[in-house]
mmCIF file of the N, C-alpha and C atoms, coordinates in Angstrom:
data_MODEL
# 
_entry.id   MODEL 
# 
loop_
_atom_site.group_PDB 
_atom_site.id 
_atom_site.type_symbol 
_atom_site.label_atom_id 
_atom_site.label_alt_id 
_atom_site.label_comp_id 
_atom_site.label_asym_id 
_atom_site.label_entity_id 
_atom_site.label_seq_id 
_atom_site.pdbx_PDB_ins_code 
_atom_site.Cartn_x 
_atom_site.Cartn_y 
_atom_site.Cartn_z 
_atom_site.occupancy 
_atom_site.B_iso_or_equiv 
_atom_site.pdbx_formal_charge 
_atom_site.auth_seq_id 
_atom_site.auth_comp_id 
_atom_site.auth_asym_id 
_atom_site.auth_atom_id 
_atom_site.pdbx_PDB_model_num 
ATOM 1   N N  . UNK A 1 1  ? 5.320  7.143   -0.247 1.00 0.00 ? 1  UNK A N  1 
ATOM 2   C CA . UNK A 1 1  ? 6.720  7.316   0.073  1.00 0.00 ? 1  UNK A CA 1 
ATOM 3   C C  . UNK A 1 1  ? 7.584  6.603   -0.974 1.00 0.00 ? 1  UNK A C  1 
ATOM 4   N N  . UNK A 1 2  ? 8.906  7.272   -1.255 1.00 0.00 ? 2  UNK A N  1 
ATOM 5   C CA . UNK A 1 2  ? 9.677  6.449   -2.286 1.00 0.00 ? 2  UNK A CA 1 
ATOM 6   C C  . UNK A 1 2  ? 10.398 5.200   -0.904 1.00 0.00 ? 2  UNK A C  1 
ATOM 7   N N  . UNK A 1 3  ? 11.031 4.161   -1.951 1.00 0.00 ? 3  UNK A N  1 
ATOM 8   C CA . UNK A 1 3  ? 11.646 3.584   -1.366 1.00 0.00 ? 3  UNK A CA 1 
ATOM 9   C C  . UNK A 1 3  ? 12.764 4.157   -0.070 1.00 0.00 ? 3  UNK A C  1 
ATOM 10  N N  . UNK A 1 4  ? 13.749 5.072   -0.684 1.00 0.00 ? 4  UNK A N  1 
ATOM 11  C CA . UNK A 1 4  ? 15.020 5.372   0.123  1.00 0.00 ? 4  UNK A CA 1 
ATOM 12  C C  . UNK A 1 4  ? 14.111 5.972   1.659  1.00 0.00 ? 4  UNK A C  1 
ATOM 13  N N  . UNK A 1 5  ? 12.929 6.899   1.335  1.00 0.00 ? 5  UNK A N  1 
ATOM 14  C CA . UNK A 1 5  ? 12.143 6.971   2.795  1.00 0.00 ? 5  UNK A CA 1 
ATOM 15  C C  . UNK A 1 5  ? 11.557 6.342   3.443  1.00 0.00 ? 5  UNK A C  1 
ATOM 16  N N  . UNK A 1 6  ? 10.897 4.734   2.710  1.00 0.00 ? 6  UNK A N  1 
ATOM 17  C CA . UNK A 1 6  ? 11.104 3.645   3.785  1.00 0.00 ? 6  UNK A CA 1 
ATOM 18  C C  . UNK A 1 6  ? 12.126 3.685   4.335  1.00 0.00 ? 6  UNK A C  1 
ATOM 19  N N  . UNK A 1 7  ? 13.004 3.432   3.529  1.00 0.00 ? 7  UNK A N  1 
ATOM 20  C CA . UNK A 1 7  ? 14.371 2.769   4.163  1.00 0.00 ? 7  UNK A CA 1 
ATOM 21  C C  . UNK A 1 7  ? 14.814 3.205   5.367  1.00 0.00 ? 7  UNK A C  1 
ATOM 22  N N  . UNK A 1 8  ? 14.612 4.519   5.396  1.00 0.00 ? 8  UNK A N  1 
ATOM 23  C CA . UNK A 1 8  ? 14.950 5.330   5.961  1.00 0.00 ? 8  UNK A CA 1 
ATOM 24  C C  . UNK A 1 8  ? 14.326 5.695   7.605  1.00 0.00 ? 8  UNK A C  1 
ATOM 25  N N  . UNK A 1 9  ? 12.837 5.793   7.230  1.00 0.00 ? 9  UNK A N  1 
ATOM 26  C CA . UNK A 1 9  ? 12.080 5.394   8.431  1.00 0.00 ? 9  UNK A CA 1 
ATOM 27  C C  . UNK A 1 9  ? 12.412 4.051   9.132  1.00 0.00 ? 9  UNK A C  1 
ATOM 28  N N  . UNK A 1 10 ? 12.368 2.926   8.409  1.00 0.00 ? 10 UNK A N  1 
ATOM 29  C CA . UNK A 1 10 ? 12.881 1.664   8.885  1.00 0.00 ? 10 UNK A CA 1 
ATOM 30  C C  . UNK A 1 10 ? 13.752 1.899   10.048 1.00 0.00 ? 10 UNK A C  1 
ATOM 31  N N  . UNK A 1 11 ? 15.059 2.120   9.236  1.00 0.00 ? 11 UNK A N  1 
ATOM 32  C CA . UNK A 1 11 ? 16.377 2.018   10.084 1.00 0.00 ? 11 UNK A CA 1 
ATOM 33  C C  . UNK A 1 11 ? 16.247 3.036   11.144 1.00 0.00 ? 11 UNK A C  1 
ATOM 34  N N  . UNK A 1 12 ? 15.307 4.003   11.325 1.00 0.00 ? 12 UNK A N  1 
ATOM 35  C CA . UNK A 1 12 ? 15.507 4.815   12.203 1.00 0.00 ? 12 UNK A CA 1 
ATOM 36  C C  . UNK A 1 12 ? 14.717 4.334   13.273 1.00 0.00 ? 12 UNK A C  1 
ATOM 37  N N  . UNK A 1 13 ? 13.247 3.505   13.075 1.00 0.00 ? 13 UNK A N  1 
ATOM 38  C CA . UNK A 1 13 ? 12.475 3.278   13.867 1.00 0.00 ? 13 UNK A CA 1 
ATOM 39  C C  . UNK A 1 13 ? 13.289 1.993   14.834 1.00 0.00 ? 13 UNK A C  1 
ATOM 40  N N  . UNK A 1 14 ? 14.225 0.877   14.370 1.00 0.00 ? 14 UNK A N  1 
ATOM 41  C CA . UNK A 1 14 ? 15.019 0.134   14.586 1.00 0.00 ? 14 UNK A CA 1 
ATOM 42  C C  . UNK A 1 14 ? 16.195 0.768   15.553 1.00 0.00 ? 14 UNK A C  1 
ATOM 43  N N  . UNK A 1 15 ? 16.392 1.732   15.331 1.00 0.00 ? 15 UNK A N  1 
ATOM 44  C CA . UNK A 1 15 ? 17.558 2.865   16.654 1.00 0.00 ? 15 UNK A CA 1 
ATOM 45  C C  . UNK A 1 15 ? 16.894 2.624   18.092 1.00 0.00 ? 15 UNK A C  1 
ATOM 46  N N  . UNK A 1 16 ? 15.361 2.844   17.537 1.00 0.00 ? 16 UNK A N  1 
ATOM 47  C CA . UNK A 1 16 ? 14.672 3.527   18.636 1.00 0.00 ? 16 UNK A CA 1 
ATOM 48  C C  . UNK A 1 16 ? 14.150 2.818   19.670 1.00 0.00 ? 16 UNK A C  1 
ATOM 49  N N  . UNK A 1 17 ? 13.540 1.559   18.978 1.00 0.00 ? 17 UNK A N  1 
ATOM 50  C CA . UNK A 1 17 ? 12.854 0.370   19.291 1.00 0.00 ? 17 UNK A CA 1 
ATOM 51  C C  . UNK A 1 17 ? 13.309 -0.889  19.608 1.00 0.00 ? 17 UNK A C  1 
ATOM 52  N N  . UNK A 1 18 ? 12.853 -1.912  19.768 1.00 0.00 ? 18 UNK A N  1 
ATOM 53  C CA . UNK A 1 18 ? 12.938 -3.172  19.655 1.00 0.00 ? 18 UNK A CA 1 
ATOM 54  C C  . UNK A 1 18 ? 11.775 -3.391  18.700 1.00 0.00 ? 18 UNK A C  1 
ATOM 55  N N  . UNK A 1 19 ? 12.558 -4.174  18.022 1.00 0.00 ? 19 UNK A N  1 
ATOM 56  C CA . UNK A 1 19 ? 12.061 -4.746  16.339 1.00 0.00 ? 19 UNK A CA 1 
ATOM 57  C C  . UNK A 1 19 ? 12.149 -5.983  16.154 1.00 0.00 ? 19 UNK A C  1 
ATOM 58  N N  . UNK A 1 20 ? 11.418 -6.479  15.893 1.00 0.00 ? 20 UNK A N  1 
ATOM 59  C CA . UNK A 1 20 ? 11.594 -7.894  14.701 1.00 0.00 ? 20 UNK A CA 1 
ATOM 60  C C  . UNK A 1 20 ? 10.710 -7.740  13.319 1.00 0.00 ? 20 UNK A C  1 
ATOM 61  N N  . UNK A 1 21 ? 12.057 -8.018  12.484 1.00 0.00 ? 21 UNK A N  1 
ATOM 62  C CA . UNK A 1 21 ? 11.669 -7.906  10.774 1.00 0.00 ? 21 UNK A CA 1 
ATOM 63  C C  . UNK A 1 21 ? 11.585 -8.887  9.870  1.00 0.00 ? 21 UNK A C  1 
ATOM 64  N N  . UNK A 1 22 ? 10.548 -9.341  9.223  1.00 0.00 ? 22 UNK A N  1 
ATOM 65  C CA . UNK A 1 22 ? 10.829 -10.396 8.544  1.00 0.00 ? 22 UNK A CA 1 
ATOM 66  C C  . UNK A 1 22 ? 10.879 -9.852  7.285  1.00 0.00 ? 22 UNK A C  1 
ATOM 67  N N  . UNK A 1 23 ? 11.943 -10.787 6.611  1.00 0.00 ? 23 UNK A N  1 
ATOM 68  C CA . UNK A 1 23 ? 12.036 -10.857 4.919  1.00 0.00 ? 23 UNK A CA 1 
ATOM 69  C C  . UNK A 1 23 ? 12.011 -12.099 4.870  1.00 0.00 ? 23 UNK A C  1 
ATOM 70  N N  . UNK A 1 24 ? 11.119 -12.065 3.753  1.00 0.00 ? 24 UNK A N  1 
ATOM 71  C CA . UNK A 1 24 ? 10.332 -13.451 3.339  1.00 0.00 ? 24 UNK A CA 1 
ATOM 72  C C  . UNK A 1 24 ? 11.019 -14.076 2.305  1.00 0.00 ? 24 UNK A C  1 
ATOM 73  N N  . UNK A 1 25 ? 11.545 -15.136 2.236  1.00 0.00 ? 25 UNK A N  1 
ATOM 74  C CA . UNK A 1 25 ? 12.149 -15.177 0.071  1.00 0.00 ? 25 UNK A CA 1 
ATOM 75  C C  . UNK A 1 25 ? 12.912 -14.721 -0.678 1.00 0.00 ? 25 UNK A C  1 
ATOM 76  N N  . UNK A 1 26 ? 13.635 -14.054 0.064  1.00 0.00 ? 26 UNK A N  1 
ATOM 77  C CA . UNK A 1 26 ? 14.650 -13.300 -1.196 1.00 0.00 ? 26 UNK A CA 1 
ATOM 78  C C  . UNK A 1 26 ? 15.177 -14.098 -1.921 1.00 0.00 ? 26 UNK A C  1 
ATOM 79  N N  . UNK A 1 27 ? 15.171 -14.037 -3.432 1.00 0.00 ? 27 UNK A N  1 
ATOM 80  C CA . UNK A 1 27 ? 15.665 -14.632 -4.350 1.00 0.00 ? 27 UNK A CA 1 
ATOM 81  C C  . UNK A 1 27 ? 17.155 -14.320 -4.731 1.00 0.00 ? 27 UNK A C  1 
ATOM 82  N N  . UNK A 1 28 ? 17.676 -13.079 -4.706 1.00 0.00 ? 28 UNK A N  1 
ATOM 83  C CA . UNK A 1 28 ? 18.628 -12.459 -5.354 1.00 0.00 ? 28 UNK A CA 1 
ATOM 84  C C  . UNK A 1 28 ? 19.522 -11.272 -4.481 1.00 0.00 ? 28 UNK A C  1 
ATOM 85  N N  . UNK A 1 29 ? 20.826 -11.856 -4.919 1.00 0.00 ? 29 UNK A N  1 
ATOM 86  C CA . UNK A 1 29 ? 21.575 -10.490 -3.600 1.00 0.00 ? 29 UNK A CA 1 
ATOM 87  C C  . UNK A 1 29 ? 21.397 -9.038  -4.490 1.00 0.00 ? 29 UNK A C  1 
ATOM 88  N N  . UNK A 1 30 ? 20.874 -9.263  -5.660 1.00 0.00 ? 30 UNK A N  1 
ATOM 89  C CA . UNK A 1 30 ? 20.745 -7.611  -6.063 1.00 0.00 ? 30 UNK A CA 1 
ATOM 90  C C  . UNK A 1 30 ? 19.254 -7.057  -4.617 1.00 0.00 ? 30 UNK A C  1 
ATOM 91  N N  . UNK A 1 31 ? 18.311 -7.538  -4.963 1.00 0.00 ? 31 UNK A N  1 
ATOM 92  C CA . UNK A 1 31 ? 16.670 -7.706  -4.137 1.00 0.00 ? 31 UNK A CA 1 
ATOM 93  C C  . UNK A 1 31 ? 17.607 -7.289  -2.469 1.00 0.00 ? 31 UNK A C  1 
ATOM 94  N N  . UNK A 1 32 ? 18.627 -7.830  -1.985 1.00 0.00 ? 32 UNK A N  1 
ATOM 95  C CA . UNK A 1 32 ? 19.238 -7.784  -0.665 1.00 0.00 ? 32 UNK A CA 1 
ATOM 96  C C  . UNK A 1 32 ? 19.859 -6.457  -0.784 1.00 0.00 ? 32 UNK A C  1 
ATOM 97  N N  . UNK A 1 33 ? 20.700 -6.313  -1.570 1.00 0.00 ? 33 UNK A N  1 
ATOM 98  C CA . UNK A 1 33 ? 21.340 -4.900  -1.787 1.00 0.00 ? 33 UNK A CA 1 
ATOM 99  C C  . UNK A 1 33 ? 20.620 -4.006  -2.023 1.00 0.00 ? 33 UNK A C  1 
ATOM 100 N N  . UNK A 1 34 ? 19.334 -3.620  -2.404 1.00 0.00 ? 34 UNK A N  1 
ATOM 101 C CA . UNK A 1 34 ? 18.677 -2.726  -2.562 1.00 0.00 ? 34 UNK A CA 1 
ATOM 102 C C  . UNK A 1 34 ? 17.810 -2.788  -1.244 1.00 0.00 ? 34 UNK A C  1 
ATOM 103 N N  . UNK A 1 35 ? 18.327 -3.381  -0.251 1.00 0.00 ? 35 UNK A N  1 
ATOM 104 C CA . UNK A 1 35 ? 17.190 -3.571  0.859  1.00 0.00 ? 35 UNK A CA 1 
ATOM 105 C C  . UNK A 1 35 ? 18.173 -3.493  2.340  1.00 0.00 ? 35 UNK A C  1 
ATOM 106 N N  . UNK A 1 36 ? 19.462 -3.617  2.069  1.00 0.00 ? 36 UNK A N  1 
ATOM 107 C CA . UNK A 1 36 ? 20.477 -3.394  3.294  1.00 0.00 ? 36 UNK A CA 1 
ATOM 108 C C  . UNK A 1 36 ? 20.915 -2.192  3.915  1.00 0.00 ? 36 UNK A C  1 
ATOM 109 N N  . UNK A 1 37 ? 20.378 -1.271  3.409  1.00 0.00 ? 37 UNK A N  1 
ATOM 110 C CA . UNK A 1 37 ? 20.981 -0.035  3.733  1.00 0.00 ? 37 UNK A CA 1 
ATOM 111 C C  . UNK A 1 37 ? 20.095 0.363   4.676  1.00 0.00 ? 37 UNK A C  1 
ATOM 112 N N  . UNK A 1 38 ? 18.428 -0.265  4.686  1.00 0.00 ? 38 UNK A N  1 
ATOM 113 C CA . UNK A 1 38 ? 17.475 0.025   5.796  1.00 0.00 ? 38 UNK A CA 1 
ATOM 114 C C  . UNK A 1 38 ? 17.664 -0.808  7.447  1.00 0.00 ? 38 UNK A C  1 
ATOM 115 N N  . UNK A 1 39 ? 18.708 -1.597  6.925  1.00 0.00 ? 39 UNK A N  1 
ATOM 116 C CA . UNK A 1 39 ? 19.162 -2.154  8.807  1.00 0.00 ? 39 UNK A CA 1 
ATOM 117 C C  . UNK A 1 39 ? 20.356 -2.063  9.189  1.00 0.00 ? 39 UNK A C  1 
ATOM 118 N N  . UNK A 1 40 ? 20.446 -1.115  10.443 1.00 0.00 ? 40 UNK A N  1 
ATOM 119 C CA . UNK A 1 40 ? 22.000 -0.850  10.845 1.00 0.00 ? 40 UNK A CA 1 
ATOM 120 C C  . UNK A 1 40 ? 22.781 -2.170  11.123 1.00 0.00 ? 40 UNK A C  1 
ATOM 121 N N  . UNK A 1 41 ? 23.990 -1.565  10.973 1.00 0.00 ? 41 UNK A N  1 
ATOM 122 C CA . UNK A 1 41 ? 25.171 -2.567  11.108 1.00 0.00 ? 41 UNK A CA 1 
ATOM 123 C C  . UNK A 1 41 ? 26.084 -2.485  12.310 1.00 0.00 ? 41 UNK A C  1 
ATOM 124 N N  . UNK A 1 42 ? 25.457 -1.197  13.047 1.00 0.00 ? 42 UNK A N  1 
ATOM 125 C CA . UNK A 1 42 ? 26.005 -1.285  14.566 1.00 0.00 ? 42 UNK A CA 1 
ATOM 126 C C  . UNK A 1 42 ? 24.616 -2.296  15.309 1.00 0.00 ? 42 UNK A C  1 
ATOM 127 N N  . UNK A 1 43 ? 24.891 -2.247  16.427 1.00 0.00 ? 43 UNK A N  1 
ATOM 128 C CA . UNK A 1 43 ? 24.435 -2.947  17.605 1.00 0.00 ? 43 UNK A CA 1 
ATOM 129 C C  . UNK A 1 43 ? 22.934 -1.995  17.509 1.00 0.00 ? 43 UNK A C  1 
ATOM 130 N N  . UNK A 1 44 ? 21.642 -2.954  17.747 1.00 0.00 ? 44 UNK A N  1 
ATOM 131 C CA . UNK A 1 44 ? 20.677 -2.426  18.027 1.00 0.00 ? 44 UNK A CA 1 
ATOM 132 C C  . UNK A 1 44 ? 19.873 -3.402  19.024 1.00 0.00 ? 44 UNK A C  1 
ATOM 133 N N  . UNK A 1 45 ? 18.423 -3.403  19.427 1.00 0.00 ? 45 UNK A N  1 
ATOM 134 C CA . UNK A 1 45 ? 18.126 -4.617  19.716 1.00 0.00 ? 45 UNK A CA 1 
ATOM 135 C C  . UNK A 1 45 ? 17.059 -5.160  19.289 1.00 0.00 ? 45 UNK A C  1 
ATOM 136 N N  . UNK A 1 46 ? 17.086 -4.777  17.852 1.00 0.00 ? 46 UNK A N  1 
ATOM 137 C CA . UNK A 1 46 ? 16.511 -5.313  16.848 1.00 0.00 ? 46 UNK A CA 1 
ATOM 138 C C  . UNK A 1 46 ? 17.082 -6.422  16.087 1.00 0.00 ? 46 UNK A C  1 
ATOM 139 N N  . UNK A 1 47 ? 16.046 -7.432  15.588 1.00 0.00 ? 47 UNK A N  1 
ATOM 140 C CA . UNK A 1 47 ? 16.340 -8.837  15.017 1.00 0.00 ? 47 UNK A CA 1 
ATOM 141 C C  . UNK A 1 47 ? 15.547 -8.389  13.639 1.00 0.00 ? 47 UNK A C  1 
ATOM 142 N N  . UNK A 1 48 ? 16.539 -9.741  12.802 1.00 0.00 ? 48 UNK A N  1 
ATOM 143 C CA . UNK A 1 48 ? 16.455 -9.536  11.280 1.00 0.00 ? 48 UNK A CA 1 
ATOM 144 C C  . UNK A 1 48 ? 16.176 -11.230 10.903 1.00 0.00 ? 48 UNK A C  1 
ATOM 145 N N  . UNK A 1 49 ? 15.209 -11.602 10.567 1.00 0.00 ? 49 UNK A N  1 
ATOM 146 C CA . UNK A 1 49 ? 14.711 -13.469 9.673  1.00 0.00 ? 49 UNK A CA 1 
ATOM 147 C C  . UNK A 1 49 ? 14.663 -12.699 8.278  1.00 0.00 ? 49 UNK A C  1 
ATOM 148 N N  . UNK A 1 50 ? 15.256 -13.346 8.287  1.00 0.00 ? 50 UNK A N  1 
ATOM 149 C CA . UNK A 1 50 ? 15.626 -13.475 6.386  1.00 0.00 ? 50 UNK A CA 1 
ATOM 150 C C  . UNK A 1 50 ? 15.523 -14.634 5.886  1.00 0.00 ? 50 UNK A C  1 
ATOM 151 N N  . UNK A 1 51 ? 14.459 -15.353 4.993  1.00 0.00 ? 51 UNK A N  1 
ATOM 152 C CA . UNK A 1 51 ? 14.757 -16.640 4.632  1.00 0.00 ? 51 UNK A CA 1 
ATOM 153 C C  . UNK A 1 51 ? 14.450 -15.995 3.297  1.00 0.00 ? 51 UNK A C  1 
ATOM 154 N N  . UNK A 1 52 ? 15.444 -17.553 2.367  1.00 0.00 ? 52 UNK A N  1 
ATOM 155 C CA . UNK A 1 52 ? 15.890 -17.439 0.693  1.00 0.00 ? 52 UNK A CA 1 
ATOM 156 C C  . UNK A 1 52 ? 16.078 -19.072 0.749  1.00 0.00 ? 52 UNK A C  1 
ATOM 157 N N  . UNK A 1 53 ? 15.668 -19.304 -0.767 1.00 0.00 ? 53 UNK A N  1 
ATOM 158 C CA . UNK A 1 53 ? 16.005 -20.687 -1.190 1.00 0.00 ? 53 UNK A CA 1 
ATOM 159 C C  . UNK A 1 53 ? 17.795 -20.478 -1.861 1.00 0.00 ? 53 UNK A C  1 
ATOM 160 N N  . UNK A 1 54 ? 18.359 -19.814 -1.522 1.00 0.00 ? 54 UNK A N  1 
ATOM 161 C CA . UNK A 1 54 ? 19.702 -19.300 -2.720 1.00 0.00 ? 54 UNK A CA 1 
ATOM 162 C C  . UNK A 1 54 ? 20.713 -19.768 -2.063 1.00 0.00 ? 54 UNK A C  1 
ATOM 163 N N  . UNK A 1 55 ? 21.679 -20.299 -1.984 1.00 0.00 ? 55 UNK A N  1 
ATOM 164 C CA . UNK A 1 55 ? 23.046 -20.265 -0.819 1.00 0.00 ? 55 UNK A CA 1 
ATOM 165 C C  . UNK A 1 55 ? 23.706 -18.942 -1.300 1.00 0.00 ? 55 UNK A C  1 
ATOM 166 N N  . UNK A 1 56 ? 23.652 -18.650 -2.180 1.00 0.00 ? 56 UNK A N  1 
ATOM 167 C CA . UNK A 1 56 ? 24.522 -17.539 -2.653 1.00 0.00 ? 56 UNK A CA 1 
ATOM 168 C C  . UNK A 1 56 ? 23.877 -16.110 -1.840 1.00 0.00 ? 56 UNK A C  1 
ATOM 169 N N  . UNK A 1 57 ? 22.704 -16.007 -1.762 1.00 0.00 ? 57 UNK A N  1 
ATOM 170 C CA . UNK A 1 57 ? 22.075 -14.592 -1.238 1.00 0.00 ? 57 UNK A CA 1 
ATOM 171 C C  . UNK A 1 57 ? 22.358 -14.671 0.528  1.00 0.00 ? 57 UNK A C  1 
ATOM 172 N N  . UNK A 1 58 ? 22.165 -16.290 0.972  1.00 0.00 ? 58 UNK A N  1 
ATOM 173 C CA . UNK A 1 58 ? 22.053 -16.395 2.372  1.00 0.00 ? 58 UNK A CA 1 
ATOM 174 C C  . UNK A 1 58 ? 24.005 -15.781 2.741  1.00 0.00 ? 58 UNK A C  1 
ATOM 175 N N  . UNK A 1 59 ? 24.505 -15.528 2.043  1.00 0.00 ? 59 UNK A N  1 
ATOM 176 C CA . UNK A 1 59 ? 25.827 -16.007 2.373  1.00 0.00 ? 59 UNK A CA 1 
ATOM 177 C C  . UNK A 1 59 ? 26.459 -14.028 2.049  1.00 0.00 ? 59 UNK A C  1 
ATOM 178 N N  . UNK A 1 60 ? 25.401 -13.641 1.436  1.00 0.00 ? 60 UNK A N  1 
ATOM 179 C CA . UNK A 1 60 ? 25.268 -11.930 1.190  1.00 0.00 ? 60 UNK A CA 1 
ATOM 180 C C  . UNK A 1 60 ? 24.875 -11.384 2.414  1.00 0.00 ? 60 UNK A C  1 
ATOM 181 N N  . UNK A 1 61 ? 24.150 -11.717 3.074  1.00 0.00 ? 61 UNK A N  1 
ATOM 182 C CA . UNK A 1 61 ? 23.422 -11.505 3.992  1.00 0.00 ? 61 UNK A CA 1 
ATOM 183 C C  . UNK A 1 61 ? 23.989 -10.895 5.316  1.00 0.00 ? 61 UNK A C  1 
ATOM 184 N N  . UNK A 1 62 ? 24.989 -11.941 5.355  1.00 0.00 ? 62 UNK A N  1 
ATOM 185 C CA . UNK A 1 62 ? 25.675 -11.797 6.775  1.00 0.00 ? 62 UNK A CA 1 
ATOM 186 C C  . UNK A 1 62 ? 26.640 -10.762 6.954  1.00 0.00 ? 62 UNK A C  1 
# 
């Protein structure tokens, strides 16, 4: 699968379900931006752990 059809499956399986997702490390809000479009931004009742050593990426995040 290319990326955008993860993404894609992701966010859809997250509609459907209850989820918990971990992202491990992100270094960089580019790495976040190429990775945000796979979790909705309405109400689901799915959870998102995101840990980063960066203040700058943690602060992209939200």
């Amino acid at each position: 699968m290319r990326d955008d059809e993860i993404a894609k499956e992701l966010y859809n399986l997250q509609k459907q379900r209850k989820c918990l997702v971990l992202l491990d490390d992100i270094w960089t809000t580019s790495t976040w931006d190429r990775l945000k479009a796979a979790f909705p931004e309405d109400e689901t009742n799915s959870k998102i752990l995101l840990t980063t050593r960066k203040k700058n990426v943690s602060f992209a995040c939200r």
